[in-house]
C-alpha positions in Angstrom: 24.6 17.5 0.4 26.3 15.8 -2.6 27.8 13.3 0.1 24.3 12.3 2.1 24.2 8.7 2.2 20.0 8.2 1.8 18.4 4.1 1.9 14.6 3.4 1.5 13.2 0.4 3.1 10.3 -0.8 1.5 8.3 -3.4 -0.3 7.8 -3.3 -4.0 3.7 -3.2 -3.7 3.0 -0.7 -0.7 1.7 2.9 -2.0 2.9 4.3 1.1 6.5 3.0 -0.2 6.0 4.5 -3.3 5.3 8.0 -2.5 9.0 7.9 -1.0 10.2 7.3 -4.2 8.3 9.7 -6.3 8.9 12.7 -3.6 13.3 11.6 -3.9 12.8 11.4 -7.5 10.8 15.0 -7.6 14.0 16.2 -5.6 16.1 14.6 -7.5 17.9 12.8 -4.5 20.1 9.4 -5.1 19.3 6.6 -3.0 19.7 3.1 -2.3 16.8 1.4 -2.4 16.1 -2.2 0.0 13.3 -4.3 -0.7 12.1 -5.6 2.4 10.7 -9.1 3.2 7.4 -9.4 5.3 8.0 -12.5 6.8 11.2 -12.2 7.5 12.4 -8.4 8.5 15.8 -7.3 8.4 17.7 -7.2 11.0 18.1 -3.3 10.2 14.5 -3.0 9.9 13.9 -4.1 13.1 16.7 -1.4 14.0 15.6 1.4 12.1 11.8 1.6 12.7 12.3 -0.6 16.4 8.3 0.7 17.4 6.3 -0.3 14.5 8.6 -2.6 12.3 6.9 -1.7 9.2 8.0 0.3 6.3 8.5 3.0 4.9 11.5 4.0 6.8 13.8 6.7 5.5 17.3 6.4 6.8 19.6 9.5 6.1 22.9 9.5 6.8 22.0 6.5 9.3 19.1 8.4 11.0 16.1 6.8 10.5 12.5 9.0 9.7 9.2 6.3 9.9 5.5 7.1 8.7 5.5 7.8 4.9 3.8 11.3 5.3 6.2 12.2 7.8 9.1 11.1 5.4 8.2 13.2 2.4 7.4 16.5 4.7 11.4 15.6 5.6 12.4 15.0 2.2 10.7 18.8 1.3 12.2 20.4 4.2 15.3 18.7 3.8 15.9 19.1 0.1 14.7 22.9 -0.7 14.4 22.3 -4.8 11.0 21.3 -6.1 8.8 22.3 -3.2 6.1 19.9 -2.1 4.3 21.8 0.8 3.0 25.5 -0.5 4.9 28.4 1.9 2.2 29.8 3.0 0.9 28.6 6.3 -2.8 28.2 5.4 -2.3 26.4 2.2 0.6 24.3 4.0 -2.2 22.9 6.5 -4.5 22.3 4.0 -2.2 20.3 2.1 -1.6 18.3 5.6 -5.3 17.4 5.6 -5.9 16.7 2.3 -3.1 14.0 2.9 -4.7 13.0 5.9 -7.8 12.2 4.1 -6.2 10.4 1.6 -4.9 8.1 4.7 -8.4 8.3 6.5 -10.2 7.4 3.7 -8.5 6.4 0.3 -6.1 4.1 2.1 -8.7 2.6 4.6 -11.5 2.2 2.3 -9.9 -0.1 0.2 -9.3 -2.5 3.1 -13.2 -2.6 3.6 -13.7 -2.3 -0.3 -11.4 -5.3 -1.4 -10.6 -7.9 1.9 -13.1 -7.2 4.3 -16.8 -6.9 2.5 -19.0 -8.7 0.3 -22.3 -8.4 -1.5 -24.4 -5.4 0.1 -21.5 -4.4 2.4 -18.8 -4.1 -0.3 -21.5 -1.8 -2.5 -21.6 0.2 0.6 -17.6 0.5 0.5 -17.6 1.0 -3.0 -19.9 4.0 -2.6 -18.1 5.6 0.3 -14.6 5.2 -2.0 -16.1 6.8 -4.9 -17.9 10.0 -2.4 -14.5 10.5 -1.0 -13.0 10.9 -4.8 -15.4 13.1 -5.7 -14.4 15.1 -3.0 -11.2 14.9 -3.8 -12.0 16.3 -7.3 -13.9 19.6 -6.2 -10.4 19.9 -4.1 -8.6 19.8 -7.6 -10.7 21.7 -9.1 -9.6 23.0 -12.4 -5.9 22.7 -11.3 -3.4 20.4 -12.9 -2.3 19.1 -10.1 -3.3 19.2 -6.3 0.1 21.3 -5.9 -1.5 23.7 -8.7 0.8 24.1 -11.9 3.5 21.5 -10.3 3.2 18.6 -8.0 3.2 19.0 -4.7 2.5 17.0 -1.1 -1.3 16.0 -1.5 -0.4 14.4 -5.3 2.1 12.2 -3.9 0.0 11.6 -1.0 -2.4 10.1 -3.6 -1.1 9.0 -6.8 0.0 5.7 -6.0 -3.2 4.2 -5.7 -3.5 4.5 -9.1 -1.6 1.1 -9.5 -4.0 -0.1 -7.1 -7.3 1.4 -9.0 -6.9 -1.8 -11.8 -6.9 -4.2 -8.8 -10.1 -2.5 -7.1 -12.3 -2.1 -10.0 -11.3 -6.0 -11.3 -12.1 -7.3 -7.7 -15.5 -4.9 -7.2 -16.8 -4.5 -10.3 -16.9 -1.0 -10.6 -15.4 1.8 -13.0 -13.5 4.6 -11.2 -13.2 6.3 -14.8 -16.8 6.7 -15.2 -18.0 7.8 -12.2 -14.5 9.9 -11.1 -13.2 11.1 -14.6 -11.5 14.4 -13.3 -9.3 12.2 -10.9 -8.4 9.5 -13.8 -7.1 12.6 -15.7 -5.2 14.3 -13.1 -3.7 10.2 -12.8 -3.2 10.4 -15.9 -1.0 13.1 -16.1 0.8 12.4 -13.2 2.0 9.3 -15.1 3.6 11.6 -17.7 5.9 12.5 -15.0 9.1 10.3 -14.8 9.2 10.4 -11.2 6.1 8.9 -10.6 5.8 6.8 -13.7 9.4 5.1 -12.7 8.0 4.7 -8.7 4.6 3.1 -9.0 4.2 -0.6 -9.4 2.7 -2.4 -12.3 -1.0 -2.5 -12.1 -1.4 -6.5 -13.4 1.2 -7.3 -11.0 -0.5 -5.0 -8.4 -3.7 -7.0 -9.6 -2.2 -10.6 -9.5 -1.0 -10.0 -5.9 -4.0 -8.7 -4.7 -5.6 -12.1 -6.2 -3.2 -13.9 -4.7 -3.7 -12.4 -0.9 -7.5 -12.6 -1.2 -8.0 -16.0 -1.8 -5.2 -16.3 1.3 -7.6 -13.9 3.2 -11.1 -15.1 2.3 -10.8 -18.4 4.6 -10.9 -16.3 7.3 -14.6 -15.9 6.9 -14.6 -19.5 8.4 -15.1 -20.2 12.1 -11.1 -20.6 12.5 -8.5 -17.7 12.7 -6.8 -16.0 9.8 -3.5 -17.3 11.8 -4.5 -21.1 12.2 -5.3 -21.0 8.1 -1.8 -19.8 7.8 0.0 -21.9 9.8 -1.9 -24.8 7.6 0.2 -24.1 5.0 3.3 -24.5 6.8 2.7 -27.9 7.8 6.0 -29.3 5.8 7.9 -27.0 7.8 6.5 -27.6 11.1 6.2 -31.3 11.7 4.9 -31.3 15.2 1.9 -29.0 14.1 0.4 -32.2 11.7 -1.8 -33.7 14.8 -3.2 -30.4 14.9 -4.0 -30.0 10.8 -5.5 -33.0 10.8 -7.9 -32.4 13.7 -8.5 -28.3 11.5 -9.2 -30.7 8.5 -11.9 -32.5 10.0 -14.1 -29.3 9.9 -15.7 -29.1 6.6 -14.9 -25.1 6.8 -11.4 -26.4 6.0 -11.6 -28.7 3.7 -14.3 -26.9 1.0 -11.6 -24.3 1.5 -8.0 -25.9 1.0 -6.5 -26.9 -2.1 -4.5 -30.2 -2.1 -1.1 -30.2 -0.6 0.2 -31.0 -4.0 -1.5 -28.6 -6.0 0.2 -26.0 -3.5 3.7 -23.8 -4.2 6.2 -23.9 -1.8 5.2 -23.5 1.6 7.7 -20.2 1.7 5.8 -18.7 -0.9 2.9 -18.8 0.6 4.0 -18.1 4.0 5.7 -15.0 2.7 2.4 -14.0 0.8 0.5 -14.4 4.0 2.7 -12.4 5.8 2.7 -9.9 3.1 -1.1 -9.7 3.3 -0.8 -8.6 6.5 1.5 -6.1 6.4 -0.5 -4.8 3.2 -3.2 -4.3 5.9 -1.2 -2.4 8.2 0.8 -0.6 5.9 2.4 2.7 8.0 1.2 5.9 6.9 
């Protein structure tokens, strides 16, 4: 299998992405590795994943496997070195579930938890985020890993929301640590790891982003769409839409809530970072 030809596409701040790279790295599989635009998807994108036209997609000798879970149950099946799933059928399943409830709840709380909620509702998400990783932690138990002695499906399921945890407590002013410090020490030694340490992004960058995307998001508490605030921005690249900003910039909504033109970046930039917001809300599992 020396001569496999294996291409991750993905975007440099999705966890889903990033347990790809960890479960290739734990296998010890080469790959190229293509950073994906959110405004503007590939043209082999678009190919590769033709349903949902999101990343992760996996292509393997130019077969393409979608839906991150899926692709690292193909990468263990695939590549036999380093098991991920246990061989045992009962234990296999339970590893399936565990990874589901990391999707179910990890993954979706932190939608409600961080773009979604404020106030009373967001201490409501916070709560339900830190109940579901304390069930997490009686499911690790005394074990080093959720694999047991070596890592396996459910801790790459999981461990790249640890870039994300800086970016959630900042935002929500909470401590994971304190209330969850079983699950910051199994983090913790999953970062000791090369393969996961190398594949998970930069928690101030993570953080910055996030910053970045919520102020993007949080107009769309106003009376307008989260689409009509977007297409604000684009104004110097749609001329034809100006009639249309000016009328959106009569409601007071808008202007308590848009910077100057000139104190804006380029309108590509934040186009991209809108369109990037949403595909961090719709990341593929």
């Amino acid at each position: 299998m020396d001569n496999d030809q294996v291409t991750l596409l993905g975007f440099w701040a999705s966890p889903v992405a990033m347990r790809v790279r960890i479960a290739l790295a734990e296998k010890g599989v080469k790959f190229e590795y293509k950073e994906q635009s959110m405004r503007n998807k590939s043209a082999l994108l678009l190919e590769m994943n033709p349903v949902h036209k999101k990343i992760p997609v996996l292509i393997h000798n130019g077969k393409p496997i979608c839906e991150s879970l899926v692709i690292v149950q193909y990468i263990d099946e695939m590549w036999k070195q380093s098991p991920l799933l246990p061989s045992d059928p009962y234990e296999r399943t339970r590893s399936m579930f565990w990874a589901d409830f990391v999707d179910q709840k990890i993954y979706d709380m932190k939608r409600n938890m961080m773009w979604k909620t404020r106030g009373d509702e967001q201490e409501a998400a916070k709560k339900d985020f830190i109940d579901s990783l304390k069930l997490l932690e009686v499911e690790l138990g005394d074990k080093p890993y959720f694999g047991g002695e070596t890592l396996g499906y459910v801790d790459v399921a999981l461990v790249p929301f640890y870039c994300w945890f800086h970016a959630y407590e900042t935002i929500a002013n909470f401590s994971i640590e304190a209330r969850c410090p079983k699950l910051i020490g199994w983090c913790k030694r999953c970062m000791q790891k090369e393969s996961v340490s190398k594949s998970l992004a930069d928690p101030h960058k993570i953080y910055s982003y996030a910053m970045k995307l919520r102020k993007i998001y949080r107009l769309s508490d106003q009376s307008l769409g989260f689409v009509d605030v977007a297409n604000v921005s684009m104004e110097a690249k749609c001329p034809k839409l100006i009639g249309w900003r000016k009328r959106c910039m009569q409601k007071e909504s808008v202007q308590a809530s848009c910077r100057p033109p000139q104190d804006l970046q380029l309108c590509d930039e934040v186009e991209e970072d809108t369109s990037a917001f949403r595909a961090s809300m719709m990341f593929p599992v």
